[in-house]
Structure formats: C-alpha cells, structure tokens
N, C-alpha and C positions, 0 to 999 in steps of 0.2 A: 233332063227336065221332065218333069211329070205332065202329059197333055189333060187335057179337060174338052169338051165340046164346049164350042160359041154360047149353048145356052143351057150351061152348067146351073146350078140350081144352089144356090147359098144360103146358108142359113148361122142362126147364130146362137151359141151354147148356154143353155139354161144352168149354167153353175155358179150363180155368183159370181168371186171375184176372184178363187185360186181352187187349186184340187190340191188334196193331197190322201198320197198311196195307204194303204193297212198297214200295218206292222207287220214286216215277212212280204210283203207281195213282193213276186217275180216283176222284175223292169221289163220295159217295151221293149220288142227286138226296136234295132235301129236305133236306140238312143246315144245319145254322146257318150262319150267315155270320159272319166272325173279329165277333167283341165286342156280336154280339145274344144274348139270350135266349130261353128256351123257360119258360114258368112254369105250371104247375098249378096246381089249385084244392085243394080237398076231397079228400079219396078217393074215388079212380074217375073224377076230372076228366080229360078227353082232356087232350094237349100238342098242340100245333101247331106244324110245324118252320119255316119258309122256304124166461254164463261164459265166452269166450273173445269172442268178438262184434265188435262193432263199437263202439269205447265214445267215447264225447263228452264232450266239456265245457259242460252247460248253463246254467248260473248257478243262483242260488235262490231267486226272486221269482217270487211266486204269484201265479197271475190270481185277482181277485175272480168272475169268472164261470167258477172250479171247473176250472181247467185243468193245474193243475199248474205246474211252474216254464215262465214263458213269456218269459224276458229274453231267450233265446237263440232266439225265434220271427219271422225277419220279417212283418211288417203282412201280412195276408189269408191267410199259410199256414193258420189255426187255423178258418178258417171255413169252410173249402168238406171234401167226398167229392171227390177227383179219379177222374174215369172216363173211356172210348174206348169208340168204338163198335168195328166191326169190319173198319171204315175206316181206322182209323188215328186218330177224331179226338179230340184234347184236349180236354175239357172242364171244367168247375166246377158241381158241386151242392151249390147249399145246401137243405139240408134243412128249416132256417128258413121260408123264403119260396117252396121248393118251388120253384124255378130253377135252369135249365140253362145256362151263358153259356160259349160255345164257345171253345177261346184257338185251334187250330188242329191241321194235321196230320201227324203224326209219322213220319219215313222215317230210320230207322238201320240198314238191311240191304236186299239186294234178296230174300232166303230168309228170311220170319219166319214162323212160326207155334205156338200154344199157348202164348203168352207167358204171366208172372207179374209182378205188380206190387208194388212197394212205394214209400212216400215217406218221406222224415223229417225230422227238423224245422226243416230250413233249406227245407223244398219244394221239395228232390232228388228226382226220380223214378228208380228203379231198377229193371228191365228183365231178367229172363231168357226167351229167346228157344228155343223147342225147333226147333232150323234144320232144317227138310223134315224126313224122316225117320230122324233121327239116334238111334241107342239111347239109354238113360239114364242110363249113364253117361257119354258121348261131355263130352268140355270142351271149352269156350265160355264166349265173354264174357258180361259184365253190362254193358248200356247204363245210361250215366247220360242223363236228361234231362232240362231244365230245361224246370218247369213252368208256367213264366211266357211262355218264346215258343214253348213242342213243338219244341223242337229238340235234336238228339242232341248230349251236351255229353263224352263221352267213355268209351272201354272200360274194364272192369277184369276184363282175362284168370282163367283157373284154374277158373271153377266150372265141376260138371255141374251136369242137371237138376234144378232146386229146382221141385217141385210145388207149394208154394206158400209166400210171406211178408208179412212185416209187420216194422216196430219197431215195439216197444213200451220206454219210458222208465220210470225208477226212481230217486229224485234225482237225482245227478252224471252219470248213464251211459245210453246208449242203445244199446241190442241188437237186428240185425236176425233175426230167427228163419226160419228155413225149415223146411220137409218136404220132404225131400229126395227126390226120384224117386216110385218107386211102393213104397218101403218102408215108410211111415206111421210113421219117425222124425221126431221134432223136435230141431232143431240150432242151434247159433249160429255165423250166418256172418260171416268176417271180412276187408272186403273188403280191409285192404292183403296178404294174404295169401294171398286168392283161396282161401279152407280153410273145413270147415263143422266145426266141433267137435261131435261127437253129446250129446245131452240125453239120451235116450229115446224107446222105442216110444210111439204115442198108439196108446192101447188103450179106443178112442170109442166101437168098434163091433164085432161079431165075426166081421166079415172086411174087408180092407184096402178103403179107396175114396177117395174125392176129399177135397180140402180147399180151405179158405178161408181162412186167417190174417188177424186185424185184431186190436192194439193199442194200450195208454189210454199216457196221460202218468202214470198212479197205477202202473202195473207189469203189469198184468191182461194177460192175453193169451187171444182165443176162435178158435174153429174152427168154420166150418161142414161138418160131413161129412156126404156119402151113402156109403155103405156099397155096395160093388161088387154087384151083382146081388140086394139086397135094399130096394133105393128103394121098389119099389111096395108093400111091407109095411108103410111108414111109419114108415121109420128115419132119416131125415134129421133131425140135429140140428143144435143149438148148444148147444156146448161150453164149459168154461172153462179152460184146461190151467195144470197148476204150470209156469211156466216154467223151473221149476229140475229138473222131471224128466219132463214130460211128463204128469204123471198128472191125471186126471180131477175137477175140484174141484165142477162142476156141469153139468145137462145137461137141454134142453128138446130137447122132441121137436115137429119142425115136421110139421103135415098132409099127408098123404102128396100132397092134390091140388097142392099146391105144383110138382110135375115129378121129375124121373129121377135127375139131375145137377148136379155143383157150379154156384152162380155165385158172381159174386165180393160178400164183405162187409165191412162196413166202419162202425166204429164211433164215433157222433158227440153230443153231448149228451149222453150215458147212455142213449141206443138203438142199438139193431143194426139196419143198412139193407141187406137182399138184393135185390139187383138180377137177374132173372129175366123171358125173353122167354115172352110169349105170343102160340100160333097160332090162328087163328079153328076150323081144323080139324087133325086128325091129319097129312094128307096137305100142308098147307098149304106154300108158301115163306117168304110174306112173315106178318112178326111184329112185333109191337109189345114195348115193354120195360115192366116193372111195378115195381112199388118194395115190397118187405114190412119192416115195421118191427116188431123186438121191444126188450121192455123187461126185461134181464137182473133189473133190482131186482123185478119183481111179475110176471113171465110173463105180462103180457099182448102179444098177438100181433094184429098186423093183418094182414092180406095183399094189401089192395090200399092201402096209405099213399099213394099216387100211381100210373097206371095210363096207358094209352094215349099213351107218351113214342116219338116216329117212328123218335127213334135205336134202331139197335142195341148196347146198351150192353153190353157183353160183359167190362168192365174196372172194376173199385174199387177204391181205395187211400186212405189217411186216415191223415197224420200224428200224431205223437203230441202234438204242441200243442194238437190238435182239446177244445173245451172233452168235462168228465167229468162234466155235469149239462146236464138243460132248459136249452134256451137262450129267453128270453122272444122276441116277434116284434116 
C-alpha cells in the first residue's frame, strides 16, 4: 500500500470526462496488461497495477435486477463504469467486486486533448476531442469506439465543443445530452445530424463551471459541477437536472476537501461513482486515483469507496443498461 500523510492534499483533474493517448504514445509503466485485473479491498484498500437527440429502438423487457428495458443490451455492457487513464487506456470497472480489467489503448487522432465521453447501450463509446488549442466553438468530429477491442470504429463530422455528456434512456428512446462549451446549456445531440438542439441553462450554481453528465435507463439524468472560482467554498455538487429543461430537481453538496475541479461521474447500481486523483503533496507530479461514492436515494457520501488505484484515471462513462439499484456481490 502506498502511504500518504494525514494531511495529504487532494485535488481534482481539470479534464473533462475521459483522456485519451496520441497515436504512437508509449503506455505508462505500471499499466495493466490486455485482460488482467487490478482489484481493491475495502475502502482505502491500495490497488496494485503490473427532444430532438439521438433516439433508439430498445425493446421492453425488464431486468429483474432493476435495469430497465435490457433486450436491447449486449451481454457485459450493463456491468461495468467504462474508464481511461491519461494514456489513452480502456478499461472496465465493476463497482461490484471493486476491479479494474484493462481491454486496451485507444489512438484516433494524432492531436487529442480535453476529451469527453459517453457510451450507450449497444457499448458504443463516443469521443469528443477538444484538438490542441481550438476555440469552442471550432467543429470537429465525434469518435465512435468500440468498447470491446479500444479501437476507433468511425467519425461523425458537425459537432463543437460539448463540455460534457451522457445517454440517458426512457422507454422506447435514448438521448444523448450534452453541455455544450463553456455556456452551462444542456442540449440533445443528434448524431446523424451532427446538431445539439438546446434544452436549457443549468442554473447549478451562481457562476458558470465544469460539469460531469451521467445517466440511468429510468430517464434521470445528474451533473457533477464545480462552479468556476468558487471550489474552495464548498460548492461542488451533484445535481439532478429535468431533462426536459435543464432545471434543478435535487442537489447535494460534496465536501469542499474533495479538490478544485470536475472529474468524470458515473452512475451504477443507484450510486454516483466520482473518480478523483490524489497527490501526496501540493507541489507533487505523481498521483494516485480515488473512487467517492454517493447514494442519490439517502445522501449518504463516502469519499474514499476505493483509493490508491496506480492508474490515472481521468475518463467515466456508464451506459444506460447499467442496473438502477444495489447490485448484490
């Protein structure tokens, strides 16, 4: 186990909601090797490495284990948090069993950076890419890739800057949502059209700052925001937004020792899983990743659910098949 002093110093990663590596970059010593695992204990356990939208046809058979319509889910999409470090690499976290099991590493440009993630319910993964220093509004693709071998499976031209998304499903229909740039609109994006139809302002907080999108297979959709230059106040929340207008339906305020900065979240069982680097010191390079789990139904809040994971995990995404209650072990 990696020690840290009593009054370690945490903070939290300015990237959006996934990384991913150059084309050609060398992997992180330490990373997993393709189809091992990385698995935690307890909390606190070290890990050890080595409306207009996008609409579907789901079917309508329920899972007994509270997932919503899953006919239209292939086998293992519904069980894992997909995440990247800042490598580029694929992986699968079940929250279950508290393991990491690596699929591999991701190269669909040779300019990535500040990506955002989403997946849905066929476990598509969906990619916007903020390329070098391009304004916010600048258009560019969306990477499709598949999450089964991290491999880029194809562009879909038109979009700008979506600061952050998720699907979330609702019977027959699945909507991928975004927030688009640095306006704190929420919008439904439609990929054969490459167009973001506007929702609404999200009015979270009282001045504009990051976000985190993750939604259920029941319709729900939440947001974790920091609020631009009021983090250390102890405004970092999570949110439940109407997805039909953006507006504010519930809101927990996370501890301000939490860090600065959005990371990415993502919602699994009927808890919310923030994934969040911590440094041993302020001045520090090298960080460890943490896991904080909230429980939207009773506001109970962990913050170290899992801790000392090698990856840098800088990326979350969570289909909307993902079961919507406790999943037993």
């Amino acid at each position: 186990m990696q020690d840290f002093p009593s009054n370690a110093w945490t903070r939290l990663v300015a990237i959006g909601s996934v990384a991913v590596a150059c084309s050609g970059q060398t992997q992180k010593l330490g990373e997993l090797p393709p189809g091992s695992s990385s698995k935690g204990g307890d909390s606190g356990m070290s890990v050890a490495a080595g409306g207009s939208g996008l609409m579907l046809n789901l079917g309508g058979a329920t899972s007994s284990g509270g997932a919503g319509p899953v006919s239209d889910c292939p086998p293992g999409v519904r069980n894992f948090i997909y995440v990247m470090d800042s490598w580029g690499t694929l992986s699968r976290f079940s929250p279950t069993d508290k393991a990491l099991t690596r699929v591999g590493v991701v190269r669909c440009s040779t300019e990535l950076a500040g990506p955002t993630l989403a997946v849905d319910r066929q476990g598509n993964a969906y990619v916007d890419y903020e390329i070098g220093q391009l304004d916010a509004g600048t258009s560019r693709p969306l990477y499709e890739i598949n999450t089964e071998a991290a491999t880029c499976a194809g562009e879909i031209p038109g979009f700008s800057w979506l600061g952050a998304m998720a699907f979330a499903s609702n019977g027959a229909t699945e909507t991928l949502y975004v927030v688009t740039g640095q306006d704190d609109a929420l919008g439904a994006a439609n990929l054969s059209t490459g167009t973001v139809e506007p929702i609404g302002p999200i009015k979270a907080a009282s001045s504009s700052g990051y976000h985190s999108l993750t939604g259920t297979g029941d319709g729900r959709l939440f947001d974790f925001v920091v609020p631009v230059g009021t983090a250390q106040q102890g405004e970092q929340q999570i949110v439940q937004l109407d997805p039909t207008n953006a507006s504010v339906l519930s809101r927990f305020t996370l501890p301000s020792e939490l860090g600065t900065i959005q990371n990415p979240t993502a919602f699994w069982g009927g808890k919310i899983y923030i994934f969040y680097q911590v440094f041993a010191t302020q001045l520090s390079v090298d960080s460890t990743t943490s896991i904080a789990q909230y429980d939207p139904a009773t506001n109970a809040f962990e913050a170290e659910f899992m801790s000392g994971i090698t990856q840098d995990i800088t990326a979350a995404a969570v289909s909307s098949c993902a079961p919507l209650v406790d999943q037993p072990k």
